[in-house]
C-alpha positions in Angstrom: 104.3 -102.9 -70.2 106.2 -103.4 -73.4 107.2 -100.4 -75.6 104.8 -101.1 -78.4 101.9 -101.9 -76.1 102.2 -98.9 -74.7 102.6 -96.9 -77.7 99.2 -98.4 -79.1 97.8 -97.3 -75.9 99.0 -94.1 -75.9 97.5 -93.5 -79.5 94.3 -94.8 -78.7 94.2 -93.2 -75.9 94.5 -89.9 -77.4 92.2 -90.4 -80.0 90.0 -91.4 -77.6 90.4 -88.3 -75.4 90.3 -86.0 -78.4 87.2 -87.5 -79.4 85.7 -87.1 -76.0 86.8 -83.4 -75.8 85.8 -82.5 -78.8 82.1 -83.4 -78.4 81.9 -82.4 -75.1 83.6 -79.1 -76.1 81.0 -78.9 -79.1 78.1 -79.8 -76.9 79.0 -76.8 -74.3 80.0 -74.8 -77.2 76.0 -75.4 -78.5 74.8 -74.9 -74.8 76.9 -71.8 -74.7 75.4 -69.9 -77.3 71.7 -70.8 -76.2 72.5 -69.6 -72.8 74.4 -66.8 -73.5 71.4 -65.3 -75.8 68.6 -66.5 -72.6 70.8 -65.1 -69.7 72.5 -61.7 -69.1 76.3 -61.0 -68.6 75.8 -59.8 -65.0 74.4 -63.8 -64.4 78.0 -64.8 -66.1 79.5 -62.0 -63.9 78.3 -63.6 -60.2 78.9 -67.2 -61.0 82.6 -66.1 -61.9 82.7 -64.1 -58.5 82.5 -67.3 -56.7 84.6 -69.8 -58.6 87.3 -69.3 -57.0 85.5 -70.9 -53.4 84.1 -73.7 -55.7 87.9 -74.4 -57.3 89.6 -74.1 -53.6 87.1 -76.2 -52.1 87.5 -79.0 -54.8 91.6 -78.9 -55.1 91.5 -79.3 -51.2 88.9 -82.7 -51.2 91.2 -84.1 -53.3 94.9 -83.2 -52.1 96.8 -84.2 -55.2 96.0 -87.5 -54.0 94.3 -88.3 -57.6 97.8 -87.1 -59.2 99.7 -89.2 -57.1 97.8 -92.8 -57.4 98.0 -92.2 -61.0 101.4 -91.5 -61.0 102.0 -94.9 -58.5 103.1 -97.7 -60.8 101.4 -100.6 -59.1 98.6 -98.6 -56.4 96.6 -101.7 -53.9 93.0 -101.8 -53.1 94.5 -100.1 -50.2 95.6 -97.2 -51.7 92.0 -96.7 -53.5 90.1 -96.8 -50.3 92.3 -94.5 -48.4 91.8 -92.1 -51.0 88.1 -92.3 -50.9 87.4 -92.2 -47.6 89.6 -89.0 -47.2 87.9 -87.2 -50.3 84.0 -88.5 -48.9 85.4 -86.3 -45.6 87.0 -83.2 -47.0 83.4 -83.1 -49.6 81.3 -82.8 -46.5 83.7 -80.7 -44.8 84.3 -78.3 -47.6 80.5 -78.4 -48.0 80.1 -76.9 -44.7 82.7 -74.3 -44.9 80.8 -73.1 -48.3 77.7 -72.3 -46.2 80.1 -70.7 -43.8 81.7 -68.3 -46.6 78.5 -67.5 -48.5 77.3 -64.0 -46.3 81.0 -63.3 -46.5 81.2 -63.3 -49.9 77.8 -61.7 -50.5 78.8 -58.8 -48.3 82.3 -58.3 -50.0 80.9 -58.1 -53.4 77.6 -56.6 -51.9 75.3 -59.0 -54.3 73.1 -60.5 -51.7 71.8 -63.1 -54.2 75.7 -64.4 -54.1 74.6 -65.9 -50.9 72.3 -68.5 -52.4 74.5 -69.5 -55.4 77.5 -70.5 -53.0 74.8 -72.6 -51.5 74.0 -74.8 -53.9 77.8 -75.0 -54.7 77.8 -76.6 -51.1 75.1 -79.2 -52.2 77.6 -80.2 -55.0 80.7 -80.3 -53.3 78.6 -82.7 -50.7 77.3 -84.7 -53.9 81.1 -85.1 -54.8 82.1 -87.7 -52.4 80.0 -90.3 -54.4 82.7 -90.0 -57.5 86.0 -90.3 -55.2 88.8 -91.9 -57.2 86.2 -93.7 -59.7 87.9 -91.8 -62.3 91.3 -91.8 -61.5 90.9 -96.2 -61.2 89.5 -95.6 -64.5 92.5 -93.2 -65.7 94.9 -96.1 -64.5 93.6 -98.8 -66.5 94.1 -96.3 -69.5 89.8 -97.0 -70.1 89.4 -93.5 -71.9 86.4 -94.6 -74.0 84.6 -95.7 -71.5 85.5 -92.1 -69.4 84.5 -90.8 -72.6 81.4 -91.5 -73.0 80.7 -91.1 -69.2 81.6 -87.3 -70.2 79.3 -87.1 -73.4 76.5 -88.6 -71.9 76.9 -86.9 -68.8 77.2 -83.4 -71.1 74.5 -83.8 -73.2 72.0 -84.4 -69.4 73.4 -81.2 -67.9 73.0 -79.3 -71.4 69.7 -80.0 -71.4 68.9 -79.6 -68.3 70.6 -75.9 -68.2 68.8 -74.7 -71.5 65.3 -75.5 -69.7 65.9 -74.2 -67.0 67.3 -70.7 -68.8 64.3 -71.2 -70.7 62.1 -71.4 -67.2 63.1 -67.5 -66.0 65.8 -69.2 -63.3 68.6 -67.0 -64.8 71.8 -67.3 -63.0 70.6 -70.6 -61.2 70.3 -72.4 -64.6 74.3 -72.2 -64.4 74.3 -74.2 -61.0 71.7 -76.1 -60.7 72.7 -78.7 -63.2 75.9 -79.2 -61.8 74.3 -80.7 -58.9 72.7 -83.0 -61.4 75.4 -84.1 -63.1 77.1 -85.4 -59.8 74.4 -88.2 -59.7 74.1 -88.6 -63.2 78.1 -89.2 -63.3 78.0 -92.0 -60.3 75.6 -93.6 -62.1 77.5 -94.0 -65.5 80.7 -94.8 -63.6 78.9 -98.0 -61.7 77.5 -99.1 -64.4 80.8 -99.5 -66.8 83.5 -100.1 -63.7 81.4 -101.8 -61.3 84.0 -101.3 -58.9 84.0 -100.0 -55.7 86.9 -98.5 -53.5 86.0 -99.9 -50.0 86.3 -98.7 -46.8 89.9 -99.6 -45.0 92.0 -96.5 -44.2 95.9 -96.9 -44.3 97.8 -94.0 -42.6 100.8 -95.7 -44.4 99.3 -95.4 -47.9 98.0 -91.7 -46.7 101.2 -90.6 -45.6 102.9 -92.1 -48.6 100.6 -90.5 -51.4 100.3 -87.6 -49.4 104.3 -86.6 -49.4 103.4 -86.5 -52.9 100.2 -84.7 -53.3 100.5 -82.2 -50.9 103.2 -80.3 -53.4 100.8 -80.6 -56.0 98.1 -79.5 -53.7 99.8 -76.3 -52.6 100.7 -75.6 -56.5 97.0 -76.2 -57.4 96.0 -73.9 -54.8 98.0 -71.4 -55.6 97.1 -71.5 -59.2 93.4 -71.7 -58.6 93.8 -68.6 -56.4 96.0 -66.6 -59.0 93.9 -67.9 -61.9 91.0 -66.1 -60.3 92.6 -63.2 -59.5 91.4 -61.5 -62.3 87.8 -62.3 -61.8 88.2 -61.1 -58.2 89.9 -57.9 -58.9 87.4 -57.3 -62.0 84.1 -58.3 -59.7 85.4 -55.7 -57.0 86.4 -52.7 -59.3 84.1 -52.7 -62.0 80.3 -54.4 -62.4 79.1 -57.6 -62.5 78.6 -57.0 -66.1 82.0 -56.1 -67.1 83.3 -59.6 -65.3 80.5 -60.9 -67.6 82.2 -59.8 -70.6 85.6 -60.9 -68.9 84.3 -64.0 -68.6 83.0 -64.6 -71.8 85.4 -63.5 -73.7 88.3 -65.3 -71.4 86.2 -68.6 -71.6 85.9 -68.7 -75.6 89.8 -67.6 -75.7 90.6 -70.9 -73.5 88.2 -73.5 -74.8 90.3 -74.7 -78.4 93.4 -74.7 -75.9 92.4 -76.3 -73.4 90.9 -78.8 -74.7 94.1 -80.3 -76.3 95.6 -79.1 -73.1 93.1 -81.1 -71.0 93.6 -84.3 -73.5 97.4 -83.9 -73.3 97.6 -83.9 -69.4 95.4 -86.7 -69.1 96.5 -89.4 -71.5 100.4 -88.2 -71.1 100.9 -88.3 -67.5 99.9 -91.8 -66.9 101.8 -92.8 -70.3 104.7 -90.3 -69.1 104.5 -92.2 -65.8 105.0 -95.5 -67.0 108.6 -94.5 -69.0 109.3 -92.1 -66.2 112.8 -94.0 -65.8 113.7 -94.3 -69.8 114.5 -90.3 -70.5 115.1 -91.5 -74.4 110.9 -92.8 -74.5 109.6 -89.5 -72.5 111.6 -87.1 -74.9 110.1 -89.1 -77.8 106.6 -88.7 -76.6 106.8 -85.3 -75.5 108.4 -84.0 -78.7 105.2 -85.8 -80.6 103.0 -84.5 -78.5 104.1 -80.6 -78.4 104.5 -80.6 -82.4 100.9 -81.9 -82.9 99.4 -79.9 -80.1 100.8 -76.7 -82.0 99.9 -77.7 -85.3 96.2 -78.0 -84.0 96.4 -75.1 -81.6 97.7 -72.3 -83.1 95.6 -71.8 -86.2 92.3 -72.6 -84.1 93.6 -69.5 -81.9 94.3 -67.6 -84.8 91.7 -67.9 -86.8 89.4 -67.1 -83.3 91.0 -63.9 -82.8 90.5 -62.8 -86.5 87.1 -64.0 -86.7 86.0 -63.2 -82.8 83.8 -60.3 -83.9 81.6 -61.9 -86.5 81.6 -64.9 -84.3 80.4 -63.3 -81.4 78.0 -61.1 -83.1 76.3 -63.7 -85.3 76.8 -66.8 -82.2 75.6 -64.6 -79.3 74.0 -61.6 -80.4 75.4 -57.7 -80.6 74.6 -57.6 -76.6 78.0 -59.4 -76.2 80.6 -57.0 -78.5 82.6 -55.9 -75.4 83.5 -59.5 -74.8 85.6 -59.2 -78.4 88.7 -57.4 -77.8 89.2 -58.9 -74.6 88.7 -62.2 -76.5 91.3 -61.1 -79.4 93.8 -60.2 -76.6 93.3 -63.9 -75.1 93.6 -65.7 -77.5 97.4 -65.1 -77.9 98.2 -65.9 -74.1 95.6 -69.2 -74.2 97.4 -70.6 -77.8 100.4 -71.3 -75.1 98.3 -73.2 -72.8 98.5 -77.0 -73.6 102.9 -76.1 -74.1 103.2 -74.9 -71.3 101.0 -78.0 -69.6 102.8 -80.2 -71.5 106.1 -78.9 -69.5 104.1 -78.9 -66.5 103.2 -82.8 -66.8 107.3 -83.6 -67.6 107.7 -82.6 -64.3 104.9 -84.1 -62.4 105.9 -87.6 -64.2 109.3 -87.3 -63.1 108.4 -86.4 -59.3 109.8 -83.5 -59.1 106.7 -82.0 -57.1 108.7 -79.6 -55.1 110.3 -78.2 -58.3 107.1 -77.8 -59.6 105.6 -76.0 -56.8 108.9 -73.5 -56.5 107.9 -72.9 -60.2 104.6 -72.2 -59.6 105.1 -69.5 -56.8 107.6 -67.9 -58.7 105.3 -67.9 -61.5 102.4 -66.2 -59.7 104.4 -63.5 -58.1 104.8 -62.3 -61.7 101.1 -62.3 -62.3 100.5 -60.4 -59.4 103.5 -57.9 -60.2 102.3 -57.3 -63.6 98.0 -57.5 -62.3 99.2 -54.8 -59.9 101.0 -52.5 -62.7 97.9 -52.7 -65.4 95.1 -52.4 -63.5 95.0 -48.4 -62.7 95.1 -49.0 -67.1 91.7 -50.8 -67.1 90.6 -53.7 -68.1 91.9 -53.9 -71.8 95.8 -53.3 -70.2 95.0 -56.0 -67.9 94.4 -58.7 -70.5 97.5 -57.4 -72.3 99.6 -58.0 -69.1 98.2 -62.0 -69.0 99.7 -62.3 -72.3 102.7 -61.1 -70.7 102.6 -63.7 -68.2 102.0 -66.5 -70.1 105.2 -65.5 -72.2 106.6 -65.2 -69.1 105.7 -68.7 -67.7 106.8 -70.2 -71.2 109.8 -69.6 -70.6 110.6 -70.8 -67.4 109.0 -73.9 -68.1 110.8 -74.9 -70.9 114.1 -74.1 -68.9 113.7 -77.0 -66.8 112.4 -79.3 -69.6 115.9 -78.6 -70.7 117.7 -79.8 -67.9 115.7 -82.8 -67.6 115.5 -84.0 -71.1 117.8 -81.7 -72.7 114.5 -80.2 -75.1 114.5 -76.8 -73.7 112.9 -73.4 -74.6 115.6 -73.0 -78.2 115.1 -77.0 -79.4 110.8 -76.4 -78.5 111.4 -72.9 -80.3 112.8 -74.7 -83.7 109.9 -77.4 -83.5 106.5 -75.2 -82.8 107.7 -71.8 -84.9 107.1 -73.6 -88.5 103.2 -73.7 -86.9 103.2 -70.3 -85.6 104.5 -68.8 -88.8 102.1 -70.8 -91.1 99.2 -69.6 -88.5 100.1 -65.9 -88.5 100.6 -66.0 -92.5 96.9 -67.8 -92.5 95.4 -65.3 -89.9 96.7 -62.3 -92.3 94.8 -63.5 -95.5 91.6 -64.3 -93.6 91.7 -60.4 -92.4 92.0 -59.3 -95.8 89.7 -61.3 -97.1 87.3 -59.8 -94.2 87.8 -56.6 -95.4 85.9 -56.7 -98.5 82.3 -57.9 -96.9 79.7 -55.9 -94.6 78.0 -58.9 -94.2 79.3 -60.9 -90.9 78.0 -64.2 -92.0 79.4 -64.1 -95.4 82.9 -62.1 -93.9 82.7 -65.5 -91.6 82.2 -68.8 -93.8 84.7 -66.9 -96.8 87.2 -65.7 -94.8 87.5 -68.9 -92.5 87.2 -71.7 -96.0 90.5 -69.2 -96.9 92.0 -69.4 -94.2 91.8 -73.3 -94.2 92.7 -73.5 -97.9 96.1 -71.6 -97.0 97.0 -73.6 -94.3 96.7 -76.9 -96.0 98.3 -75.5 -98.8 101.2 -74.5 -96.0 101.3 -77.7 -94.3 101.9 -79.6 -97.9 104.4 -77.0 -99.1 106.5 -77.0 -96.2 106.1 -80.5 -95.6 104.5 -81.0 -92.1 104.0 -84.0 -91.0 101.7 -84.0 -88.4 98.5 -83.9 -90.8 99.1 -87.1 -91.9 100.4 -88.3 -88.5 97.0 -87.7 -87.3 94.9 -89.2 -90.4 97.0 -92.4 -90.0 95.9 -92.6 -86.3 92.4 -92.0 -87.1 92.0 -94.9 -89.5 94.1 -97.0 -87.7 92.0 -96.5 -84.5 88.3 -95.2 -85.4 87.8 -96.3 -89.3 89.0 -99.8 -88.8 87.4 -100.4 -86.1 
């Protein structure tokens, strides 16, 4: 693919995403605040008991093998098929193992209605095997609006759908139930704008050959799925279902800004990354874009959320939910690393160098547990201040290796995203003395956020950032135009 072919595509592709994520994002964000004032934080509480079986379950069906076709510079029909018939037998296998688990489960965290939600879990992960590697052909042909508005769509079905049935009495099933749904719903919507279909032939040549790949990112997905629960587990177990609630709440508002850039950046870069995975000059280039525009979004979002979480809360979700907010202050300054850090991560995986990656990933997670394993006789306020340890933590090895393979390590990323944090810092300090002059959490909200905007557009023109108009350009080149 020629250099400025791609480039296009990697714009458009990025708007694209962006534009995807950011309605879904606002949609759930919508659905969230309806729910959260319907249901209780003990129904939040149980569904984050068992995530962790939903997350293994689903990193298993599909191996890395989604990672490694995309990553595959010219994958056959072959390759496709393989992959589909594997993932149609781990869904039904998983699916069984779920119905397996559930007493287990139900008896460890002694909630009996556990039992029944891990249940319907299994009827999704069986549903699954009717998506296999639709979206990853999709991915490959760099076809983000049309995976875009498979997402909206798809969003706006299970929104509804959830919000009726909270509305119904089902309580903590209105947060599973649709899920199942939206497996249909999704297969649907990919026939009709791919009408394509994998086929049937199984290759253990093509297995074998994505699988030497996969299986590294497999393990490191495991092992992050497991450690990225580990909170939720050790929280379910030593305090209530209601205290995960707030956890969970808090934890999930903290991490939705982030990763949504973080989610856009690892799936438009990695395929683009892929493609100039031999020309170190063109992945520097991109990456260095990338990280500088993902910060200047990022951190004042993250900012402004921790200043503003209590009257957001409050006024979003009702008073019932205040507990959530310091756990969601404290999170927001380990989730503001997220798409950085992923960023790093996806160098890595475009490059191959899945073994490095997974070595990284276990060394990273034996922090986590050291430091999980020093806070928690502190509680559960210690314990979010030790993730933000972590997260500084992971930072920085990350960015070592970027180093050694691009020469753009932690000092050179340093010099590029600081300008960003110190304009978001110097924003989230007027907003909180702005704050400090109402009683009023609505008018302490709209004032103190229009000032906080005002001084960071001030900031970006006075110190000359360019990534504000690097992103207006892009916008009217590819949506206003158009």
């Amino acid at each position: 693919m020629q250099q400025s072919d791609l480039k296009k595509k990697t714009v458009s592709g990025i708007i694209w995403k962006f534009m995807e994520k950011f309605s879904i994002q606002f949609l759930v964000f919508l659905q969230s605040i309806i729910m959260a004032r319907l249901l209780s934080p003990s129904d939040y509480g149980l569904v984050g008991m068992v995530a962790i079986l939903n997350g293994i379950c689903a990193i298993l069906v599909d191996s890395g093998l989604t990672n490694a076709i995309i990553r595959k510079k010219d994958p056959t029909k072959e390759d496709f098929s393989t992959i589909f018939i594997f993932n149609v037998g781990m869904n039904l296998l998983m699916a069984g193992l779920m119905v397996v688990c559930a007493p287990l489960f139900a008896t460890f965290y002694n909630q009996p209605t556990l039992k029944y939600i891990i249940y319907l879990f299994a009827l999704q992960s069986a549903s699954g095997s009717l998506l296999a590697v639709q979206g990853a052909k999709m991915t490959i042909d760099l076809r983000f609006k049309a995976l875009g508005l498979i997402n909206v769509i798809t969003t706006v079905m299970v929104g509804i759908i959830s919000v009726v049935l909270a509305f119904m009495g089902y309580g903590v099933y209105a947060l599973v139930i649709p899920n199942i749904v939206a497996m249909y719903i999704r297969f649907v919507l990919y026939y009709y704008y791919q009408h394509w279909f994998p086929g049937l032939a199984f290759s253990w040549k093509s297995f074998k050959e994505l699988f030497g790949y996969g299986s590294k990112m497999m393990v490191s997905n495991l092992i992050n799925c497991i450690f990225n629960n580990i909170y939720p587990i050790v929280i379910g177990k030593k305090f209530s279902p209601a205290d995960l609630g707030y956890y969970t709440r808090g934890q999930g508002y903290a991490a939705l800004p982030s990763s949504t850039v973080s989610d856009v950046i690892t799936n438009v870069t990695l395929p683009i990354l892929s493609k100039v995975q031999e020309d170190t000059a063109s992945l520097a280039s991109i990456y260095r874009r990338m990280l500088r525009v993902s910060a200047y979004v990022v951190f004042p979002i993250m900012v402004w959320l921790a200043v503003m979480a209590k009257p957001a809360v409050v006024l979003m979700i009702s008073s019932k939910w205040i507990p959530c907010v310091e756990y969601l202050q404290i999170l927001c300054f380990s989730m503001m690393w997220l798409p950085i850090i992923s960023l790093n991560q996806n160098l890595l995986q475009a490059k191959g160098f899945s073994n490095l990656y997974l070595r990284i990933t276990v060394f990273e997670k034996a922090l986590l547990v050291l430091v999980l394993v020093v806070t928690i006789p502190f509680g559960l306020r210690i314990m979010c201040f030790g993730s933000v340890v972590v997260t500084y933590l992971t930072l920085g090895i990350n960015t070592y290796y970027t180093g050694k393979i691009i020469n753009f390590g932690f000092f050179k990323q340093l010099k590029d995203f600081m300008p960003f944090l110190s304009a978001s810092l110097l924003m989230g300090g007027s907003m909180f003395l702005i704050s400090t002059l109402f009683d009023n959490y609505l008018a302490m909200l709209f004032v103190s956020s229009a000032v906080g905007l005002g001084v960071y557009l001030v900031e970006t023109k006075l110190f000359k950032f360019e990534e504000l108009g690097y992103i207006t350009n892009i916008v009217k080149e590819n949506i206003l135009k158009r």
